[in-house]
N, CA and C atoms as an extended XYZ file, in Angstrom:
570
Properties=species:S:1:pos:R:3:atomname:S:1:resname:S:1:resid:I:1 pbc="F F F"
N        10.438        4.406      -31.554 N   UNK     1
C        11.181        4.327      -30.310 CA  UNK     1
C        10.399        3.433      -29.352 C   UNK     1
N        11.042        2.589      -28.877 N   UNK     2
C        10.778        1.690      -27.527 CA  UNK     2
C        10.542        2.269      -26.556 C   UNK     2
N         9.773        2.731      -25.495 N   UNK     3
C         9.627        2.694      -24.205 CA  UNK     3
C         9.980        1.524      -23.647 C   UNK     3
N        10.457        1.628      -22.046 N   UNK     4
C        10.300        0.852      -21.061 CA  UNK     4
C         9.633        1.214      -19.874 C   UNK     4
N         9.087        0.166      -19.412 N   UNK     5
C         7.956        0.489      -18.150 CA  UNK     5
C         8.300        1.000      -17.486 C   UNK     5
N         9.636        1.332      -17.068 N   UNK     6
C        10.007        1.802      -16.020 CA  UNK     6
C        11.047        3.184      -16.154 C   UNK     6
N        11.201        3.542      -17.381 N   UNK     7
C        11.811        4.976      -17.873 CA  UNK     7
C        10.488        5.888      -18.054 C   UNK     7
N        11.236        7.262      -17.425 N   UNK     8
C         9.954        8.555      -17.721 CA  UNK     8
C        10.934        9.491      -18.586 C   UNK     8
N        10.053        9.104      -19.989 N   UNK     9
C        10.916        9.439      -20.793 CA  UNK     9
C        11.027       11.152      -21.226 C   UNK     9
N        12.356       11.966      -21.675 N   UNK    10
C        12.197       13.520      -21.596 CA  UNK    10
C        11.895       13.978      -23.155 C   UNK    10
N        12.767       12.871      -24.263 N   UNK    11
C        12.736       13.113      -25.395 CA  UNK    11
C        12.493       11.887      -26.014 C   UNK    11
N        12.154       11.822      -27.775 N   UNK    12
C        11.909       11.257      -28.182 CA  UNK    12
C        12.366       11.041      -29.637 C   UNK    12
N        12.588        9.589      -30.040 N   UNK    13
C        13.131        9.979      -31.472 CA  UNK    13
C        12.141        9.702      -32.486 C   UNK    13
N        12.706       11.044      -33.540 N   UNK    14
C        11.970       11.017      -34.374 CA  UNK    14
C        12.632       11.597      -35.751 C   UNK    14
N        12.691       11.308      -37.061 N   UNK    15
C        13.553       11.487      -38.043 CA  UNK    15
C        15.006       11.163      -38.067 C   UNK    15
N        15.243       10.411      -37.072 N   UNK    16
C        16.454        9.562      -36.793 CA  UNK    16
C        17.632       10.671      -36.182 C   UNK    16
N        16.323       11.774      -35.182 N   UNK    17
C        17.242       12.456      -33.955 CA  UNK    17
C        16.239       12.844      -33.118 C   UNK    17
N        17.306       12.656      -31.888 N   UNK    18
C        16.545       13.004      -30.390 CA  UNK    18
C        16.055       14.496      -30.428 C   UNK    18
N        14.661       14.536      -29.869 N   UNK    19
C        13.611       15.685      -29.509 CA  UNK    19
C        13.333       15.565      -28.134 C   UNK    19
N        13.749       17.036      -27.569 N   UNK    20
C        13.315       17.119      -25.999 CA  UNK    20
C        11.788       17.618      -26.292 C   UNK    20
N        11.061       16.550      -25.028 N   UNK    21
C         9.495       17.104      -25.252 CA  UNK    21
C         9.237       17.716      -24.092 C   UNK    21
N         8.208       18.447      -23.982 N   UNK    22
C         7.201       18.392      -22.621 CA  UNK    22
C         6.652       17.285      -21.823 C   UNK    22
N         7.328       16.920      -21.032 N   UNK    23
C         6.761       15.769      -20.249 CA  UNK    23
C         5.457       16.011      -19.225 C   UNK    23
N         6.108       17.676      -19.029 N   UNK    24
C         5.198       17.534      -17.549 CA  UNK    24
C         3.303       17.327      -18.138 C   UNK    24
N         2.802       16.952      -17.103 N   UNK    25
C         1.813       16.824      -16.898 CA  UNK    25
C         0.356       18.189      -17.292 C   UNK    25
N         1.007       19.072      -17.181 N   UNK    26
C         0.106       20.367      -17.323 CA  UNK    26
C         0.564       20.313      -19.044 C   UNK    26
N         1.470       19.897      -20.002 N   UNK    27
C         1.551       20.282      -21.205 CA  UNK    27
C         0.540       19.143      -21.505 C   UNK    27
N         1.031       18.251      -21.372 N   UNK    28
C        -0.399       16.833      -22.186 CA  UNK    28
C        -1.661       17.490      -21.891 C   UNK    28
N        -2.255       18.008      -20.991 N   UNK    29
C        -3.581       18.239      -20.545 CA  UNK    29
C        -3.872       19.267      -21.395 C   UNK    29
N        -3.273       19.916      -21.507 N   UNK    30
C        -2.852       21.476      -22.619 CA  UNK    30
C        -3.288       20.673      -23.671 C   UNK    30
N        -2.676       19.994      -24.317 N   UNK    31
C        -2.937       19.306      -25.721 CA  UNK    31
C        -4.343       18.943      -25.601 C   UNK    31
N        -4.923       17.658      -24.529 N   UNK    32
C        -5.571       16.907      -24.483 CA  UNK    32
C        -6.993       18.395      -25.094 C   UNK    32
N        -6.698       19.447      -24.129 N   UNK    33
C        -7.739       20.129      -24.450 CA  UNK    33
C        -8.078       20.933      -25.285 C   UNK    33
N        -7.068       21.128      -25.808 N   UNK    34
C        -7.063       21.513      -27.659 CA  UNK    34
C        -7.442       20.238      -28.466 C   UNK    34
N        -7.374       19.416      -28.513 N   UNK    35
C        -7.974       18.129      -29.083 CA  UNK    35
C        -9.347       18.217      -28.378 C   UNK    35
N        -9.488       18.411      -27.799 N   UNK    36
C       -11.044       18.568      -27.709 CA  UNK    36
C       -11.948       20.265      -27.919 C   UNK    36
N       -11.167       21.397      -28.436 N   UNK    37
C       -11.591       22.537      -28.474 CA  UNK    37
C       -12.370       22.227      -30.250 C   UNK    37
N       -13.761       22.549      -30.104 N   UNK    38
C       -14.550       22.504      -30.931 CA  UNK    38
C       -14.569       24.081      -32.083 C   UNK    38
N       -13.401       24.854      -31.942 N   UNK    39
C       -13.223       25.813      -32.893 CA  UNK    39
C       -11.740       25.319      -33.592 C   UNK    39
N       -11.043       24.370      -33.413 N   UNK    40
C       -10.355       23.908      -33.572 CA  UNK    40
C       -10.477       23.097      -34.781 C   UNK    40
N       -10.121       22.981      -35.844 N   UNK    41
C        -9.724       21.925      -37.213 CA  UNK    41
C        -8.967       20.751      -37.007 C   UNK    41
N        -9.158       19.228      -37.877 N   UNK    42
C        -8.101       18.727      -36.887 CA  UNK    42
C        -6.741       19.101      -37.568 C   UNK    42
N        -6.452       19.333      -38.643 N   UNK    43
C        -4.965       19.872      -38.722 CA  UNK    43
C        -4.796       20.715      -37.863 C   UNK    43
N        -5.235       21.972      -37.276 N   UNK    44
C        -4.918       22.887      -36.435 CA  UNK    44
C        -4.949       22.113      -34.746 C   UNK    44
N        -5.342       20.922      -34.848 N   UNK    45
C        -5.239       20.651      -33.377 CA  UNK    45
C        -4.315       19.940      -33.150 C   UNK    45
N        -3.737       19.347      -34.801 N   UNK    46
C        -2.215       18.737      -34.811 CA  UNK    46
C        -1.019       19.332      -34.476 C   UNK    46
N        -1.171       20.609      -34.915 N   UNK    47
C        -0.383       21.171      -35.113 CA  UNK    47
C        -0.197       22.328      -33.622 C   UNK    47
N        -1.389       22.207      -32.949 N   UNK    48
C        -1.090       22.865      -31.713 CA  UNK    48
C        -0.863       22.106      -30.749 C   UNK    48
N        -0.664       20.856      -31.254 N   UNK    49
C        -0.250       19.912      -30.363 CA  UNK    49
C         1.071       19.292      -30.411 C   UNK    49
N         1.781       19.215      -31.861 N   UNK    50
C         2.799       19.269      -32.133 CA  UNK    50
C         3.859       20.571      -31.427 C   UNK    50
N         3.714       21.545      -31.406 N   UNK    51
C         4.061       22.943      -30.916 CA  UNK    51
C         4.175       23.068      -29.310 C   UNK    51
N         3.416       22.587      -28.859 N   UNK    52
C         3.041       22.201      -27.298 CA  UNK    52
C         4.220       21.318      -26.970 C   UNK    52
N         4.061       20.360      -27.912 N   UNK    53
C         4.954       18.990      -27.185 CA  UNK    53
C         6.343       19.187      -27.389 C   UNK    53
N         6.690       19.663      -28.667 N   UNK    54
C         8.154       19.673      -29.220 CA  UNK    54
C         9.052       21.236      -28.792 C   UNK    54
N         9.463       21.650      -27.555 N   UNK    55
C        10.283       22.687      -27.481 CA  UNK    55
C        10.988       23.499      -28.834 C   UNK    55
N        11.516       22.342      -29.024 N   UNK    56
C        11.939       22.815      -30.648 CA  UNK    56
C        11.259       22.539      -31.673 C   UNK    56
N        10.202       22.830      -31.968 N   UNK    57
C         9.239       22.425      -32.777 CA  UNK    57
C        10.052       23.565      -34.060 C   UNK    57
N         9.933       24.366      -33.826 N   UNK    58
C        10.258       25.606      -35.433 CA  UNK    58
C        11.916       24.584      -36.096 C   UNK    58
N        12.104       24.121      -35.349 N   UNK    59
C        13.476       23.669      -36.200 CA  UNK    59
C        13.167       22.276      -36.378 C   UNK    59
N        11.965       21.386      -36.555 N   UNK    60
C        12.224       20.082      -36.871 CA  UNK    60
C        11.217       20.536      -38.814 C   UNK    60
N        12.056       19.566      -39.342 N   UNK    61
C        11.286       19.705      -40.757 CA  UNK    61
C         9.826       19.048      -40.708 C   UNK    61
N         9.515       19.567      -42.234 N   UNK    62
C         7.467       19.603      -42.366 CA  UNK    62
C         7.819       17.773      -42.625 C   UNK    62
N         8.985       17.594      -43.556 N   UNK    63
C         8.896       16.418      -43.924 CA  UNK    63
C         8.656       15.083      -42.204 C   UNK    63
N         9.058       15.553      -41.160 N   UNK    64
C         8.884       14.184      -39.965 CA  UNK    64
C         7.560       14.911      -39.302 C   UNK    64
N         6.235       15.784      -39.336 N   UNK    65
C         5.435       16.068      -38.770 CA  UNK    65
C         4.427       14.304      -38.634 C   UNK    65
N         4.476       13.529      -39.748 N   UNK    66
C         3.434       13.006      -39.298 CA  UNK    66
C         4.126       11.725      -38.407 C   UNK    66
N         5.256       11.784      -38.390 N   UNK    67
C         5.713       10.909      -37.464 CA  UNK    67
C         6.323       11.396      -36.262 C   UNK    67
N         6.495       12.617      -36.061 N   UNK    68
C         6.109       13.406      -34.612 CA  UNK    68
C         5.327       13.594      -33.768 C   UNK    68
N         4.077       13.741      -34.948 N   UNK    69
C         2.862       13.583      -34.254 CA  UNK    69
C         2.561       12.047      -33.432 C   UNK    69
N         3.043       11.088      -34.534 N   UNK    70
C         2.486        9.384      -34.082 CA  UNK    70
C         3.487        9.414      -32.539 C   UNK    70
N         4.267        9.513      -32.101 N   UNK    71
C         4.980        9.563      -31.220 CA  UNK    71
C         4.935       10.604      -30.706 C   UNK    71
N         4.537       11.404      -30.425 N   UNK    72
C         3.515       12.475      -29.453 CA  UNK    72
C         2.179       11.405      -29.118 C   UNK    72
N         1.410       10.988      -29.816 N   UNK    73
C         0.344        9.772      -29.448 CA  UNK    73
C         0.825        8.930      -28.880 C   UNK    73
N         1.652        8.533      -29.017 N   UNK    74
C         2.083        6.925      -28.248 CA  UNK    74
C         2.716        7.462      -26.727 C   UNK    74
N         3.246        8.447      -26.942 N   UNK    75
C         3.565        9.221      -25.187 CA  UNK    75
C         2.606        9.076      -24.622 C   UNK    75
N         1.628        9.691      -25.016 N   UNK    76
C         0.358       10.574      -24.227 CA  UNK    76
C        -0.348        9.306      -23.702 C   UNK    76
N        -0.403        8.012      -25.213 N   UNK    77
C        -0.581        6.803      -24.418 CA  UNK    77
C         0.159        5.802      -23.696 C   UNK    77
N         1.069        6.668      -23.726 N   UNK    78
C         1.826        5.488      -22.188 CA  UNK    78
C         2.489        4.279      -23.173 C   UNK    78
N         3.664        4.953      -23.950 N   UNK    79
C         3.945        3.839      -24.992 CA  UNK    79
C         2.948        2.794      -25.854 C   UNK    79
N         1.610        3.093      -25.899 N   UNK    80
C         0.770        1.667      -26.453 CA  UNK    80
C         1.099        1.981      -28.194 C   UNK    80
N         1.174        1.006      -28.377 N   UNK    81
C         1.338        0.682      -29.744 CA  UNK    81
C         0.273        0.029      -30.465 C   UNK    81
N        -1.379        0.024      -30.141 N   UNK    82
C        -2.163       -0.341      -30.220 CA  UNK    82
C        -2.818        0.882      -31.277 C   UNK    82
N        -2.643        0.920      -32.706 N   UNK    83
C        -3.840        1.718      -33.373 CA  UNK    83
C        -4.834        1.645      -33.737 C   UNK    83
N        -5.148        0.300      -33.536 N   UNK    84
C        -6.564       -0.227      -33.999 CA  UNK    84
C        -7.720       -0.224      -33.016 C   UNK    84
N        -7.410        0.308      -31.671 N   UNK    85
C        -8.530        0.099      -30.685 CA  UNK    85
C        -9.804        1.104      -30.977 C   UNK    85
N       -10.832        0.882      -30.459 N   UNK    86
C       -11.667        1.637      -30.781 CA  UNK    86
C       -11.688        2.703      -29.878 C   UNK    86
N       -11.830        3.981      -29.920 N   UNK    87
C       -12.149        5.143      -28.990 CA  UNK    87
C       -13.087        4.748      -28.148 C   UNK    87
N       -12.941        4.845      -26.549 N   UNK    88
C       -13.767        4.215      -25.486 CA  UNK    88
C       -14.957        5.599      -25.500 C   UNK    88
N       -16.144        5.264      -25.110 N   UNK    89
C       -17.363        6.510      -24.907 CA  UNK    89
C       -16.544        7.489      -23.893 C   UNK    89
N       -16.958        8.424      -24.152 N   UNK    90
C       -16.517        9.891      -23.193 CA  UNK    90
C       -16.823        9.677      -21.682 C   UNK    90
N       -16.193        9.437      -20.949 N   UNK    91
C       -16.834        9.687      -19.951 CA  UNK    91
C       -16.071       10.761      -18.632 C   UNK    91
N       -15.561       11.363      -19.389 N   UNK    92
C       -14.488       12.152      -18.622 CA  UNK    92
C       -14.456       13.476      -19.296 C   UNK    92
N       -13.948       14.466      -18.544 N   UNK    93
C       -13.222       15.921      -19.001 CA  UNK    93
C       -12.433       16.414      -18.494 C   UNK    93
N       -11.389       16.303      -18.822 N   UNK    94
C       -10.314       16.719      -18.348 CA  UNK    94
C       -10.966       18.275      -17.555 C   UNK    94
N       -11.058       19.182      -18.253 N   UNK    95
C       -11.878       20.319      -17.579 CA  UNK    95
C       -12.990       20.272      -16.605 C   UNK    95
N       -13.910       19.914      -17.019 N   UNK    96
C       -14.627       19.864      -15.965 CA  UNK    96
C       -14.667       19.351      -15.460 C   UNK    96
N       -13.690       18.152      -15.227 N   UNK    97
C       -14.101       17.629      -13.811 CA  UNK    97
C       -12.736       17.705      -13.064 C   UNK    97
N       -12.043       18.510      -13.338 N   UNK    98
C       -10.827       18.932      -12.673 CA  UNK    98
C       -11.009       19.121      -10.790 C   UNK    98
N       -12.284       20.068      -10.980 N   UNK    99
C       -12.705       20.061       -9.293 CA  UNK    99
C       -12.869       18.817       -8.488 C   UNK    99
N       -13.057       18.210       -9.033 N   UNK   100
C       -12.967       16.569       -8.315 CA  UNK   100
C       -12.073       15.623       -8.946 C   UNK   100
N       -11.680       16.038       -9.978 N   UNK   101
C       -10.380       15.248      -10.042 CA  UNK   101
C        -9.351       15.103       -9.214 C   UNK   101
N        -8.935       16.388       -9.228 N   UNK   102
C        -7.788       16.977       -8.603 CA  UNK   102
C        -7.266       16.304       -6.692 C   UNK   102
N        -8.463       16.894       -6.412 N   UNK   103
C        -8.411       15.746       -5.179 CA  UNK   103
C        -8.177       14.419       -5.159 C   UNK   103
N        -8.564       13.706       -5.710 N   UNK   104
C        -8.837       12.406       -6.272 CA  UNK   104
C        -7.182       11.880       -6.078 C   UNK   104
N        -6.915       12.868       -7.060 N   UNK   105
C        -5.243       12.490       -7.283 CA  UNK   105
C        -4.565       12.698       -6.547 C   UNK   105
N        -4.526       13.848       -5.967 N   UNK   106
C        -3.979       14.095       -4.707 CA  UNK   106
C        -4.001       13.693       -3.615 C   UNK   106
N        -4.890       12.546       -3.154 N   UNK   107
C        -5.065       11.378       -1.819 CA  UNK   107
C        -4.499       10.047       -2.365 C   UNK   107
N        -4.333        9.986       -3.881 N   UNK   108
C        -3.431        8.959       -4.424 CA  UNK   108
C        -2.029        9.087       -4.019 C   UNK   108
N        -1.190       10.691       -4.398 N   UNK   109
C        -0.266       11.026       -4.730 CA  UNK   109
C         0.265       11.177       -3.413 C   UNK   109
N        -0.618       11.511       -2.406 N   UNK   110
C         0.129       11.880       -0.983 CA  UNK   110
C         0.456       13.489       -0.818 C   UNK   110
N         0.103       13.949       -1.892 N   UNK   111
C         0.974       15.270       -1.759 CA  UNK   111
C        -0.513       16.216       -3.123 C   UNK   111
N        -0.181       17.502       -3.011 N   UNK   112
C        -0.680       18.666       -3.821 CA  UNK   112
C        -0.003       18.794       -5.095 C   UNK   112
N        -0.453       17.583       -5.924 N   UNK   113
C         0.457       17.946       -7.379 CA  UNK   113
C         0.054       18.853       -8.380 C   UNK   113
N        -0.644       19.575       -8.196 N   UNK   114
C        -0.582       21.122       -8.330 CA  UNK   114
C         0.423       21.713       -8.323 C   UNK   114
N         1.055       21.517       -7.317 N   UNK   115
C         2.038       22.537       -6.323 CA  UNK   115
C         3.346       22.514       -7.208 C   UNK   115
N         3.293       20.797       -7.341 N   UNK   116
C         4.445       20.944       -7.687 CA  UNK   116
C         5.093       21.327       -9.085 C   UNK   116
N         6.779       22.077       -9.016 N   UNK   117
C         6.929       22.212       -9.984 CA  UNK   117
C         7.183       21.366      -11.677 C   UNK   117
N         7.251       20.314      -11.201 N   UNK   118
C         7.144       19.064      -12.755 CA  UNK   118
C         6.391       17.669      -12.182 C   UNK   118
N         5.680       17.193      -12.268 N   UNK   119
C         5.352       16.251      -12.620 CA  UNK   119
C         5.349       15.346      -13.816 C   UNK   119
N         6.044       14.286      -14.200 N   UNK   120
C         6.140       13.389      -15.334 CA  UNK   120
C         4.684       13.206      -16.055 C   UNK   120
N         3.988       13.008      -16.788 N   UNK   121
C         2.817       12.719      -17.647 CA  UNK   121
C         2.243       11.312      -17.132 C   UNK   121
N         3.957       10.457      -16.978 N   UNK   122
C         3.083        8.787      -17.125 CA  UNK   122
C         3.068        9.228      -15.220 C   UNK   122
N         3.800        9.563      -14.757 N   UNK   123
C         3.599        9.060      -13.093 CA  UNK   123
C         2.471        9.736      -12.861 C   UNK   123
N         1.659       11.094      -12.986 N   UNK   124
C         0.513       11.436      -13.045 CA  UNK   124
C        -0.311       10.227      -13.531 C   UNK   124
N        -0.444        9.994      -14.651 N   UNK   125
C        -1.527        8.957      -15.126 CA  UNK   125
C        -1.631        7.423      -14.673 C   UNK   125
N        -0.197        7.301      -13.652 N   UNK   126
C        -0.226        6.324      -13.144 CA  UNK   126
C        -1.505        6.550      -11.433 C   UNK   126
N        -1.024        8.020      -10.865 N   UNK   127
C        -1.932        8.209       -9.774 CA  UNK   127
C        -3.378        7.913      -10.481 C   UNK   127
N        -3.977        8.552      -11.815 N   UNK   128
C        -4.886        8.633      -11.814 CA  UNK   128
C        -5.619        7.416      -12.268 C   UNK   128
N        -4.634        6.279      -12.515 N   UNK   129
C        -5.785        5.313      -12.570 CA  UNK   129
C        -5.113        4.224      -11.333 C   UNK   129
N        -4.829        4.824      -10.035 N   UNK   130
C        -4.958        4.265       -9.193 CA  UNK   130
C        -6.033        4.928       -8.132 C   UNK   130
N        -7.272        5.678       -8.796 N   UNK   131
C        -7.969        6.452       -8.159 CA  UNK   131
C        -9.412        5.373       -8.044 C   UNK   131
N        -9.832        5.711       -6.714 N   UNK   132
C       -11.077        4.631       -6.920 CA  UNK   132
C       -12.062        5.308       -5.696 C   UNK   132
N       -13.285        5.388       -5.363 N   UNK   133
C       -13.912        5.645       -4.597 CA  UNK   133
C       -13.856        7.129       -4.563 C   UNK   133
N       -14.514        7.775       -3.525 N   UNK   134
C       -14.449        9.123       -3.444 CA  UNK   134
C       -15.333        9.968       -4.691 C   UNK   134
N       -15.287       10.853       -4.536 N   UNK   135
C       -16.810       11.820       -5.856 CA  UNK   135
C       -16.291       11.293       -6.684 C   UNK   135
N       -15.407       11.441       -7.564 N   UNK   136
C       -14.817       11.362       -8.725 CA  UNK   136
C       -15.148        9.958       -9.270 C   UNK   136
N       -14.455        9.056       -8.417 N   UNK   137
C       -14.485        7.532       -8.761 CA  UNK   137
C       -16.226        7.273       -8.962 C   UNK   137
N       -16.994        8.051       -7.868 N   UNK   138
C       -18.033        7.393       -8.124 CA  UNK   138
C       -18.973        8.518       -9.260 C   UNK   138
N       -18.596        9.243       -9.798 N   UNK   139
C       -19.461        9.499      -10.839 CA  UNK   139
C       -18.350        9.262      -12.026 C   UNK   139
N       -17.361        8.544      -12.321 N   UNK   140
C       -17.065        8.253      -13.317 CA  UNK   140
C       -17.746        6.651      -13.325 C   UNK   140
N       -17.794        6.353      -12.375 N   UNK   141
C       -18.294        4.940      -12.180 CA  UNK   141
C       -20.105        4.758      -12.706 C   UNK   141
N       -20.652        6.007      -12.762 N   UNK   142
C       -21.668        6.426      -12.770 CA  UNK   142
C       -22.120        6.462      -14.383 C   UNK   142
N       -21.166        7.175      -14.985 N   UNK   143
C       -21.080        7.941      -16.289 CA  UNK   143
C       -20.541        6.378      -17.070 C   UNK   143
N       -19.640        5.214      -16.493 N   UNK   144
C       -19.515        4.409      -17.022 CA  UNK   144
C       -20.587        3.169      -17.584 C   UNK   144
N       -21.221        3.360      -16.197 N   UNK   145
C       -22.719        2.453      -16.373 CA  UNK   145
C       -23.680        3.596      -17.007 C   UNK   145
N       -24.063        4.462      -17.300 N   UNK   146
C       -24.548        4.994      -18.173 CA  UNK   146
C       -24.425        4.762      -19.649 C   UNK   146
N       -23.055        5.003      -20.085 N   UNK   147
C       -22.446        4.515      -21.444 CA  UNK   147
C       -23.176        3.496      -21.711 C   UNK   147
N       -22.819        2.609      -20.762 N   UNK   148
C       -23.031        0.987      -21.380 CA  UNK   148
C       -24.287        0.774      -21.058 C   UNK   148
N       -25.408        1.541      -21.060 N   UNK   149
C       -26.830        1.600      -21.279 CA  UNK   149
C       -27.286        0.267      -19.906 C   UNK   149
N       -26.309        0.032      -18.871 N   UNK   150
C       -26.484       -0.249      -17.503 CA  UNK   150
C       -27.557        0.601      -16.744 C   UNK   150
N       -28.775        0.174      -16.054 N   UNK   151
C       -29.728        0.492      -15.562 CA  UNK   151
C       -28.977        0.957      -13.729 C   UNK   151
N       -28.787        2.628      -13.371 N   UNK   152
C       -28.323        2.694      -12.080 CA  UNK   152
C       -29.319        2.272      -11.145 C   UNK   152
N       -28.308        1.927       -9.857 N   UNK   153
C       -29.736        1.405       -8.968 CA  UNK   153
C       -30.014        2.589       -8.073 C   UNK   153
N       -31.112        2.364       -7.320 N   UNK   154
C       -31.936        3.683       -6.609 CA  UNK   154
C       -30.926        4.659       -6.084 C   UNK   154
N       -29.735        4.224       -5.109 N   UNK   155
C       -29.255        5.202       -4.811 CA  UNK   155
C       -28.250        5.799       -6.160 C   UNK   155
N       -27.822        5.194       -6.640 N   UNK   156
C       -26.880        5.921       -7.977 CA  UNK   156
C       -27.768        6.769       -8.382 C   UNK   156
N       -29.604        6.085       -8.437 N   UNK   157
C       -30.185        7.644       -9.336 CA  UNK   157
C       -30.347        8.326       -8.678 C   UNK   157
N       -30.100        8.773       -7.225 N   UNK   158
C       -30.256        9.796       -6.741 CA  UNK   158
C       -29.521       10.409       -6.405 C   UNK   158
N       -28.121        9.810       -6.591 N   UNK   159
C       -26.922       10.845       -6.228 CA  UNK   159
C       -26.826       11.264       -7.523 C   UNK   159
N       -27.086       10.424       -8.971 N   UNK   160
C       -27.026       11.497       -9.878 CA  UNK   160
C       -28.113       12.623      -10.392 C   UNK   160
N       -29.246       12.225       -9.533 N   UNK   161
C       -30.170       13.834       -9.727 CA  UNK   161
C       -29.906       14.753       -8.579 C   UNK   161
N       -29.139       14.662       -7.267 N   UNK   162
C       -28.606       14.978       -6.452 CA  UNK   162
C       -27.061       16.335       -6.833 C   UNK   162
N       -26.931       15.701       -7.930 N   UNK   163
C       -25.255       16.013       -8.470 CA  UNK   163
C       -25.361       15.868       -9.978 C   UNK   163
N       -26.325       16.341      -10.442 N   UNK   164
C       -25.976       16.539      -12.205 CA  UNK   164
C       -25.310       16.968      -12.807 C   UNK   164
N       -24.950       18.372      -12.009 N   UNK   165
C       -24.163       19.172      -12.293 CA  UNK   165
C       -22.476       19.320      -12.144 C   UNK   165
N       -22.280       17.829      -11.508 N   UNK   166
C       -21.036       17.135      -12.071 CA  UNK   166
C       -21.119       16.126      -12.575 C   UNK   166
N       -22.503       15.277      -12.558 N   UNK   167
C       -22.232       14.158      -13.538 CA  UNK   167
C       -22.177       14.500      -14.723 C   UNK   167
N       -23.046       14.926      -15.150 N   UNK   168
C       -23.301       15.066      -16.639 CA  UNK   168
C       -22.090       15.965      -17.177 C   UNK   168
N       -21.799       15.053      -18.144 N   UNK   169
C       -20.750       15.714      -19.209 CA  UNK   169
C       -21.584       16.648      -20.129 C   UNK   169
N       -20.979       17.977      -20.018 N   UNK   170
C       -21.440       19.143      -20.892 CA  UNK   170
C       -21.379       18.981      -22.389 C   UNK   170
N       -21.742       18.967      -23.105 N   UNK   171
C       -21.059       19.023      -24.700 CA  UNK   171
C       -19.801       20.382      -25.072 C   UNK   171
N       -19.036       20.496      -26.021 N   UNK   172
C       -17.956       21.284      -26.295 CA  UNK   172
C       -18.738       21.956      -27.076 C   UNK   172
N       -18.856       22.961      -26.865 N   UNK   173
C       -19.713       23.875      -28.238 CA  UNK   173
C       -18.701       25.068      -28.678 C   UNK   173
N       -19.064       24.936      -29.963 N   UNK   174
C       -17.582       25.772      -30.741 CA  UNK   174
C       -18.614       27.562      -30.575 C   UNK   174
N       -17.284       28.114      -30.909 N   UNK   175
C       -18.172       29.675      -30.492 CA  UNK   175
C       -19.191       30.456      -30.825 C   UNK   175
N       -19.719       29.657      -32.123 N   UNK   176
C       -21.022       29.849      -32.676 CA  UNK   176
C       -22.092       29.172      -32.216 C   UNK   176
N       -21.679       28.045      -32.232 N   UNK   177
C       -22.697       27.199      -31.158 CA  UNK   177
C       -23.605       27.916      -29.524 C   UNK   177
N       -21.729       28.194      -29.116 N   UNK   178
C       -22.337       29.075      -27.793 CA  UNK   178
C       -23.151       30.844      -28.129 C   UNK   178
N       -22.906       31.535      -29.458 N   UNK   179
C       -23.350       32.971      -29.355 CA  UNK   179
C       -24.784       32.326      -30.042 C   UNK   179
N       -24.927       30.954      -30.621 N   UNK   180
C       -26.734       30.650      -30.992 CA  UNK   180
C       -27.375       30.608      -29.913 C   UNK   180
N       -26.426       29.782      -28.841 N   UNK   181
C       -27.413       29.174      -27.664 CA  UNK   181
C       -27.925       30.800      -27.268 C   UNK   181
N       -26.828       31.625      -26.808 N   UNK   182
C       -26.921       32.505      -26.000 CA  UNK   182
C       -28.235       33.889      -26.578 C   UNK   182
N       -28.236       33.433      -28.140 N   UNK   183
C       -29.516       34.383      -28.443 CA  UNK   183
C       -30.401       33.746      -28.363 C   UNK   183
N       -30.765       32.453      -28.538 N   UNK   184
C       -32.151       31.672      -28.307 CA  UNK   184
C       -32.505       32.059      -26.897 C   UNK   184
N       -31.459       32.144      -26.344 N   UNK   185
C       -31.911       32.212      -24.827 CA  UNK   185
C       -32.845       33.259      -24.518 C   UNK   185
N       -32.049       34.421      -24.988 N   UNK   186
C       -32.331       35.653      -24.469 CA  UNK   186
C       -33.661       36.259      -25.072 C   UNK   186
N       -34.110       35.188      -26.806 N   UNK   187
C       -35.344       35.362      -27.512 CA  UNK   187
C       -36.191       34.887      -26.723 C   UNK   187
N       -35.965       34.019      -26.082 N   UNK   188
C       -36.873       33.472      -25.439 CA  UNK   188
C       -37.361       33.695      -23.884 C   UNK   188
N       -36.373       34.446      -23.482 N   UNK   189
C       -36.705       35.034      -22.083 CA  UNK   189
C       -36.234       34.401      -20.786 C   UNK   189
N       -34.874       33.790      -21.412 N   UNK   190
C       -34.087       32.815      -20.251 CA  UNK   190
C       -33.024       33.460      -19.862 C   UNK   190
C-alpha cells in the first residue's frame, strides 16, 4: 500500500483486504516498547505487536502475518520503504525519557497531548521531530555527539555530570538480569 504525505492513514491493506489499525499514538509506543522488552523473543515481540496494531487481529490468517507485520513497519515508519538502512545508535527511550519528552512535545503541539483523546502516530512524530532546544533537545543532542565518539565541550560535560541521570540511557535488563543485579547488590552490601 501507498501512503501519501498528506493522508493519516486508519487502515491498511494487507492480503488483498482492508485492516483497521491502531493509529493512535499511545498504541505505536505500546509496541515500540515491547520491541524493546528484553524478556521478550523476537517472534513474541512480533506477535505482540501484530495484536496491538490489528483490532482484528484473531480473524486475519497465519498465512498474511509476515506481510502484516512489514506494513505495521512501514506505518510506524512514516510510510519509508527503505529496508536496507542501517539501525541508527540508541539514543533515545521512549520510557525514560518520557519526563522530558513529553513537554518537549507539548510546546511543539500547543496543547497537552496527553490529554487528548486520539492523536494520529504520524502527526505526533511529526511534533516530535519538530522539537529542538529545551532539556530534551539538548541531551538528545548530547547522547548524539556521544554516539559519534564527538568530544563534548566544557559546558556539555557539565551539564552531563550535572544530569546523568537523564542523560544516560539505562540498559533493558530482562528479569533475570535485574533479580542477578539485585542479589549482587545485596551480597555485597549495597
Amino acid at each position: 500500500m501507498s501512503y501519501r504525505a498528506w493522508d493519516l492513514p486508519k487502515s491498511v491493506e494487507v492480503g488483498g483486504r482492508t485492516w483497521g489499525i491502531r493509529s493512535d499514538y499511545r498504541a505505536i509506543l505500546t509496541i515500540i516498547t515491547a520491541f524493546e522488552d528484553p524478556d521478550l523473543t523476537p517472534p513474541e515481540k512480533q506477535y505482540t505487536a501484530l495484536r496491538i496494531f490489528y483490532p482484528q487481529f484473531e480473524k486475519m490468517p497465519k498465512t498474511i502475518y509476515r506481510e502484516a507485520y512489514d506494513e505495521l513497519m512501514r506505518f510506524i515508519d512514516h510510510g519509508a520503504e527503505d529496508k536496507d538502512k542501517k539501525p541508527p545508535h540508541r539514543v533515545m527511550d521512549w520510557e525514560q525519557d518520557a519526563n522530558i519528552l513529553f513537554p518537549a512535545i507539548n510546546k511543539v503541539a500547543g496543547k497537552e497531548v496527553r490529554a487528548l483523546d486520539y492523536l494520529h502516530w504520524w502527526t505526533f512524530m511529526g511534533y516530535f521531530m519538530e522539537v529542538h532546544g529545551g532539556v530534551f533537545g539538548t541531551v538528545l543532542q548530547l547522547r548524539q555527539k556521544k554516539a559519534k565518539h564527538k568530544k563534548l565541550e566544557k559546558e556539555e560535560q557539565e551539564f552531563w555530570r550535572a544530569n546523568r541521570d537523564i542523560c544516560e540511557l539505562r540498559p533493558k535488563l530482562s528479569k533475570e538480569e535485574e533479580e542477578e543485579k539485585a542479589r549482587l547488590k545485596a551480597l555485597l552490601g549495597g
